[in-house]
C-alpha positions in Angstrom: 23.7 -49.6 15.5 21.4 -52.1 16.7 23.3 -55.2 18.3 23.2 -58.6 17.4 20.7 -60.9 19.7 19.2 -57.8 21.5 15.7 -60.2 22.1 13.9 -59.7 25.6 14.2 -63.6 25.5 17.5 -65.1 27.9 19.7 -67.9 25.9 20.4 -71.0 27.7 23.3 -71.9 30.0 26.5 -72.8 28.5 26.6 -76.6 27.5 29.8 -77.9 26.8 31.7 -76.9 30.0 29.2 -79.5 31.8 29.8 -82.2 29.0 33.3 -81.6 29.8 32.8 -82.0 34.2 30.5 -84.8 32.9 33.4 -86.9 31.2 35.8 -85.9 33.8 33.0 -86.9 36.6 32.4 -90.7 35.4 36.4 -91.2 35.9 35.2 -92.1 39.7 33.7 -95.1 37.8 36.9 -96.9 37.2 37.7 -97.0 40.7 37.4 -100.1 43.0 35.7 -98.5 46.1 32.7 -97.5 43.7 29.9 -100.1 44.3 28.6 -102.0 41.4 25.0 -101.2 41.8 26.6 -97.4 41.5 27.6 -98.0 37.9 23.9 -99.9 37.4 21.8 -97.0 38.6 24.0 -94.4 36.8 23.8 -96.7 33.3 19.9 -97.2 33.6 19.5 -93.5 34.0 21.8 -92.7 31.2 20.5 -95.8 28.7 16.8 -94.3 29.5 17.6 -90.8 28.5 19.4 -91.6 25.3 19.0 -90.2 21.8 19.5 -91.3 18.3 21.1 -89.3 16.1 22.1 -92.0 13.3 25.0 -93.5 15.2 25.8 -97.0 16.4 24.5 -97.2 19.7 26.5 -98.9 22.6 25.1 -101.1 25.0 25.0 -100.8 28.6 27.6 -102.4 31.0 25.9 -103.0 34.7 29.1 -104.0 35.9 31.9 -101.8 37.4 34.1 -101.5 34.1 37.7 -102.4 33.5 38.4 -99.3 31.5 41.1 -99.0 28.8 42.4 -95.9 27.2 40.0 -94.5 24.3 41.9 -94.9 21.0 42.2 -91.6 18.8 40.7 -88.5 18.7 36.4 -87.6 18.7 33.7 -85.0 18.8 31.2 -84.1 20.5 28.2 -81.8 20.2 26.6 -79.9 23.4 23.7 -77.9 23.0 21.6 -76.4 25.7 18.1 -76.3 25.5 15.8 -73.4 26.1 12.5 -74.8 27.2 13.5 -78.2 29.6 10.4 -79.4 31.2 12.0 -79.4 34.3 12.7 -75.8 34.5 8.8 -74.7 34.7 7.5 -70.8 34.0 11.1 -69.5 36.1 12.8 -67.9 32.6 9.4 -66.9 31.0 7.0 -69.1 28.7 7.8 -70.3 25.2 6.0 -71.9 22.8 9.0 -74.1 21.6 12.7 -76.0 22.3 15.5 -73.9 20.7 19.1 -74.9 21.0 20.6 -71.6 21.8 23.7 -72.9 23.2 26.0 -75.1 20.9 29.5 -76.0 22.0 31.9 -78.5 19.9 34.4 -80.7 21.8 37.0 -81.3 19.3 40.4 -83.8 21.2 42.6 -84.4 19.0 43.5 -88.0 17.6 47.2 -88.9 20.0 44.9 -86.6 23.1 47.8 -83.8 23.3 45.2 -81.1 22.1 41.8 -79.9 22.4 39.1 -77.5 21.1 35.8 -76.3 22.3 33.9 -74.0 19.6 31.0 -71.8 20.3 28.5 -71.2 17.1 26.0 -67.9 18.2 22.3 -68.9 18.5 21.4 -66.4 15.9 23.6 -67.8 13.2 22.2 -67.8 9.3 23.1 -71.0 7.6 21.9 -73.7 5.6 19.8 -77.0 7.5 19.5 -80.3 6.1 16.3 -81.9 6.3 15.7 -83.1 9.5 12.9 -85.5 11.0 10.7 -84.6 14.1 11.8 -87.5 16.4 8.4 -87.2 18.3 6.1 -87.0 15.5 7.9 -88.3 12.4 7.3 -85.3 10.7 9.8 -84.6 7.5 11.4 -81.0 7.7 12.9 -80.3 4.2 15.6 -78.3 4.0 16.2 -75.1 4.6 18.4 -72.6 3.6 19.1 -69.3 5.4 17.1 -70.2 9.0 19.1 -69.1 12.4 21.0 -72.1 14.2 18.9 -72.1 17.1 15.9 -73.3 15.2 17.7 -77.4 14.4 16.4 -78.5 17.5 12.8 -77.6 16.8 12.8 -79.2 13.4 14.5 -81.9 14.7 15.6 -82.6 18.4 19.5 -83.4 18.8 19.6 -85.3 15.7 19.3 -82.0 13.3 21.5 -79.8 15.6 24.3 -82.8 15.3 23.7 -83.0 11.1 23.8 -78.8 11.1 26.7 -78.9 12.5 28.3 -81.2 10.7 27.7 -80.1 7.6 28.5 -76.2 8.5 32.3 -77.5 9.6 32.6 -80.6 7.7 33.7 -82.5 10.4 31.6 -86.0 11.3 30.5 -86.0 14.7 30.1 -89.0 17.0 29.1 -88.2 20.3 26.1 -85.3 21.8 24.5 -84.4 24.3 21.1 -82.2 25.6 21.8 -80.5 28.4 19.6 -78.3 30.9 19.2 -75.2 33.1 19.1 -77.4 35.8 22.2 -79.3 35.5 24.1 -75.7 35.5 22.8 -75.2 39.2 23.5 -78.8 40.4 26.7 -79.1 38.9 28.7 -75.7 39.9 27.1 -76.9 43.6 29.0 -79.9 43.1 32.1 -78.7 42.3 32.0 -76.2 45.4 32.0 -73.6 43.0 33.7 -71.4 40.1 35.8 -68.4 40.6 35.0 -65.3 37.6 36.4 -62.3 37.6 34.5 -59.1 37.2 36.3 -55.4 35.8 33.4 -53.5 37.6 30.2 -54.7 38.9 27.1 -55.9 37.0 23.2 -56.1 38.1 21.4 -57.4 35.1 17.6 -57.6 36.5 16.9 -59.7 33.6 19.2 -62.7 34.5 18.6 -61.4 38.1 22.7 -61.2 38.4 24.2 -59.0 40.9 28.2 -59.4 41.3 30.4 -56.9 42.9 34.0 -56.6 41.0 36.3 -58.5 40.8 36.9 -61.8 42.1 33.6 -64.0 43.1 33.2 -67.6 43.5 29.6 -68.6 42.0 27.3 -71.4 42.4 23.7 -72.5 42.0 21.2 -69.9 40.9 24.6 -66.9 40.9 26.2 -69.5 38.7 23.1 -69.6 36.1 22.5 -65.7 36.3 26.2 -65.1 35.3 26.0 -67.4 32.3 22.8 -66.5 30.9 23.5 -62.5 31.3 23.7 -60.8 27.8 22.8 -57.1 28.7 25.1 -57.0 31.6 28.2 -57.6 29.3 30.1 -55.8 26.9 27.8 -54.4 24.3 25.0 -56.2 25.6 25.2 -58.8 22.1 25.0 -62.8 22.4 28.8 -62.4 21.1 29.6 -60.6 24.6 27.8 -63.7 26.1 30.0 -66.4 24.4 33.0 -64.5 25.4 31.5 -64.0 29.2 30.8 -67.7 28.9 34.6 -68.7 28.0 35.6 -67.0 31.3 33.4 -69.4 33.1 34.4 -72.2 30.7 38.4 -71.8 31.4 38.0 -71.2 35.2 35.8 -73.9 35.5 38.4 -76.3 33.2 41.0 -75.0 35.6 38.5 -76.2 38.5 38.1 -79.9 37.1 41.2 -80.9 36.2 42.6 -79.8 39.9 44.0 -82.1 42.1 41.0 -81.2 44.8 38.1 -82.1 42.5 39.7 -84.8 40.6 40.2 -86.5 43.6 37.1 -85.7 45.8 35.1 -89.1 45.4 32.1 -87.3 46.5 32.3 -84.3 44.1 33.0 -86.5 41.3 29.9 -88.5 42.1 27.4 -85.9 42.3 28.6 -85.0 39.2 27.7 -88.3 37.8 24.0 -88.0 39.6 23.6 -85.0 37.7 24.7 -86.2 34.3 22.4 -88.9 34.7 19.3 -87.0 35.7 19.7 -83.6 33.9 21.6 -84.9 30.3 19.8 -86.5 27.7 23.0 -88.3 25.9 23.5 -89.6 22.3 22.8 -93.5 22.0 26.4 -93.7 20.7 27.3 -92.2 24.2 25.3 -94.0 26.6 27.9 -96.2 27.8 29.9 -95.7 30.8 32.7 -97.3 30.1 33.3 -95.4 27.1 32.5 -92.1 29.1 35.0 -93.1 31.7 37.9 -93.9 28.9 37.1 -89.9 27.2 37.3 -88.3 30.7 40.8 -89.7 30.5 41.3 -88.1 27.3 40.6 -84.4 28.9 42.8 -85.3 31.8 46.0 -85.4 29.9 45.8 -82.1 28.2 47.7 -79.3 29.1 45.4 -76.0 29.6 47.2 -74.0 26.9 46.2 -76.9 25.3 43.1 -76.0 25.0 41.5 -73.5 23.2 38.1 -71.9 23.7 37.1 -70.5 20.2 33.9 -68.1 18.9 33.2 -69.7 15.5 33.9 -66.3 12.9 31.2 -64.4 12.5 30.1 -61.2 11.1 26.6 -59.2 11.6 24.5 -59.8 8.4 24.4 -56.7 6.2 20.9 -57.5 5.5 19.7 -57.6 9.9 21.8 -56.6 11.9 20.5 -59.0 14.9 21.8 -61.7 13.0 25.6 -63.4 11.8 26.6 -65.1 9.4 30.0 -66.9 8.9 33.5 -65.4 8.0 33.9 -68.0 5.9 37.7 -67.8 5.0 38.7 -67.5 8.6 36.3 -70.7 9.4 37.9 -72.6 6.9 41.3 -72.1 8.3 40.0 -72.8 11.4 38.4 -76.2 10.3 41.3 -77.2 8.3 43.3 -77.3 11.2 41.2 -79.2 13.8 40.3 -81.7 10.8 44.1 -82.4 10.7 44.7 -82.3 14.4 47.2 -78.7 13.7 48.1 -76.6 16.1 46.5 -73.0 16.1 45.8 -70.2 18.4 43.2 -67.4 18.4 44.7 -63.4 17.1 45.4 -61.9 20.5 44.8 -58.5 18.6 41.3 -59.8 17.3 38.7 -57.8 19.6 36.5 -60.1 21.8 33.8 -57.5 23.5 32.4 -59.0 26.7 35.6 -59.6 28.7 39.1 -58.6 28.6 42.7 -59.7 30.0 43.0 -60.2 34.0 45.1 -57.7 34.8 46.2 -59.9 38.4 47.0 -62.6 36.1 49.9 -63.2 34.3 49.9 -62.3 30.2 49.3 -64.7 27.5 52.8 -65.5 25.8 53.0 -67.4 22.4 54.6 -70.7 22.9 57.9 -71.4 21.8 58.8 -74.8 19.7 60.7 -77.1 22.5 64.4 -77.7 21.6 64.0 -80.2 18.1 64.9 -83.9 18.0 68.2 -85.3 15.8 66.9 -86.8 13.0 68.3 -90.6 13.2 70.4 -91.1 9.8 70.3 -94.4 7.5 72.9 -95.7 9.8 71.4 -95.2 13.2 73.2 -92.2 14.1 71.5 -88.6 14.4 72.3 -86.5 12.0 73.2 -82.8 12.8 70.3 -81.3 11.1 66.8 -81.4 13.6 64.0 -81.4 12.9 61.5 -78.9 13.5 59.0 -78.9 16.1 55.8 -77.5 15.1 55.1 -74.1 17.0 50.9 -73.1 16.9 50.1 -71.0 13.9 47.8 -68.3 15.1 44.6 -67.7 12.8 44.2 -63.9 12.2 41.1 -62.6 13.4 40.1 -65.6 15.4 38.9 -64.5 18.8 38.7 -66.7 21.4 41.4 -67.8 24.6 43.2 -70.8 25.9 42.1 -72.2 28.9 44.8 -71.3 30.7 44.5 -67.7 30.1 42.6 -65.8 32.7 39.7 -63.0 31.9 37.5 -60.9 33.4 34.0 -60.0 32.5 33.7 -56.3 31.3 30.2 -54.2 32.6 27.6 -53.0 29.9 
């Protein structure tokens, strides 16, 4: 059987795992020992960078902000480009910008829960009509074209609008990301530990690991996150999973005492944000940036859940997906009403597969219920339930917390 995304042509990095170290590197804004012309530099790089994608835009703040907590829940769309001028002829010519990485940042609306969703590159679904932000140019509507195509018809703007329509969510926030900033930004961190079940030499991402336990950075870092053949069954569905290892280890990483509190970490972070991201207009502020990084903060890591949007391989090529559409609408359903969920642990994820030196998954259990007060101000002796995560048959995906290793081709 032919396998879905087998293309000579590497994806792009992972996107939304640097969105997430970008939010959680501004914090280092709100502090006092941070100069003001710090917060100026980092604002003029941001404010030049910015993109329209039809929302309000915010304006700058040059001064060192006095940040307050961000009110209710938001989204945010990631995508990493494919052809960054910056990157030169390293990972081969092409003749256009693709989004082949697209990562949604869902936080719930009282912070206590978040989601990130990864949609495959070579997904079949219906575009709106977008506009070429360059050139003006009026794409009409489309109706069967593969997800990675949005950005070439029209920049961040269409990937945001595709998006939104496919889940039906309306989303506020995005942001263009780079091969670049991958490089820069595991560097500044010091570093991700993954976790290998045997080794893997890809020559085509130029990845060469031994197995098990490695911590990666810079160029190793990029290699391991654009590798498809080296992974499972060599598909861009074995990538997302491979990338969700990264994406959880890297979570565990950021939200660590050591990082969180490393001034200097958490400023190069902020260098590279502002030199490597282009960032929605609605985005561009830093105060606002500094008061979602708090958000992130607060959430536990089972909190979290890293989720593969349901696919299937199209009957018609196999080297494309389509959606599973009753098991996206559950999903959907539930992050539109801020529910708690969790992916099948029985639904097959190829590409990685349970540490076996970590300790396994459990379901969570409902903390002990509260008294419901009566009329009269006394509790009455019937609680009520707490809610307990439904899990969503056939889902694959993980919880940050849970630990994986990358399985060999």
């Amino acid at each position: 059987m032919i396998k879905h995304g087998r293309l000579p042509r590497q994806g792009a990095v992972p996107a939304v795992l640097r969105g997430l170290a970008i939010m959680l590197a501004v914090v280092l804004l709100s502090g006092a020992s941070v100069a003001a012309w710090v917060v100026w530099d980092l604002t003029s790089k941001v404010n030049s960078n910015a993109v329209d994608i039809g929302r309000p835009g915010a304006s700058p703040q040059p001064v060192v902000p006095d940040i307050d907590a961000f009110e209710g829940g938001f989204n945010l769309l990631v995508i990493g480009a494919d052809n960054d001028p910056e990157q030169g002829a390293a990972f081969g010519e092409r003749a256009s910008t693709l989004n082949d990485v697209n990562m949604l940042l869902h936080v719930a609306e009282d912070h206590s829960s978040a989601v990130v969703v990864s949609f495959p590159r070579d997904l079949i679904i219906p575009q709106p009509a977008c506009t070429d932000p360059k050139t003006g140019e009026v794409h009409e509507a489309r109706s069967a074209p593969q997800l990675n195509t949005a950005f070439e018809r029209g920049g961040l703007a269409c990937a945001v609008a595709t998006i939104s329509d496919l889940t039906g969510l309306d989303i506020e926030y995005a942001a263009q990301m780079s091969f670049a900033s991958v490089v820069s930004m595991t560097n500044a961190v010091g570093g991700v530990p993954v976790c290998l079940s045997a080794p893997i030499r890809d020559p085509l991402s130029s990845l060469d690991l031994p197995a098990g336990t490695s911590v990666i950075s810079g160029d190793t870092a990029l290699a391991f996150l654009r590798t498809r053949h080296g992974v499972g069954d060599g598909s861009d569905l074995s990538r997302i999973a491979n990338q969700q290892q990264y994406i959880s280890s890297l979570v565990r990483k950021i939200k660590s005492n050591d990082t969180l509190t490393d001034v200097t970490k958490l400023y190069s972070l902020a260098q590279v944000a502002a030199k490597h991201v282009n960032l929605s207009t609605s985005l561009a502020n830093l105060t606002q940036m500094v008061a979602m990084a708090r958000t992130l903060q607060t959430i536990d890591l089972d909190k979290l859940n890293l989720i593969q949007y349901p696919v299937m391989y199209d009957p018609d090529d196999p080297n494309r997906v389509i959606p599973v559409q009753a098991i996206a609408d559950q999903l959907f359903e539930r992050i539109a009403d801020d529910r708690p969920f969790l992916p099948d642990p029985s639904a097959e994820r190829t590409g990685v597969e349970q540490n076996p030196t970590a300790p396994a998954p459990t379901t969570p259990t409902a903390p002990p219920a509260t008294p419901r007060p009566t009329p009269g101000g006394t509790a009455s002796a019937t609680p009520t339930p707490a809610p307990t995560p439904d899990v969503i048959a056939g889902l694959q995906g993980q919880t940050a917390l849970e630990e994986t290793c990358s399985v060999a081709n």
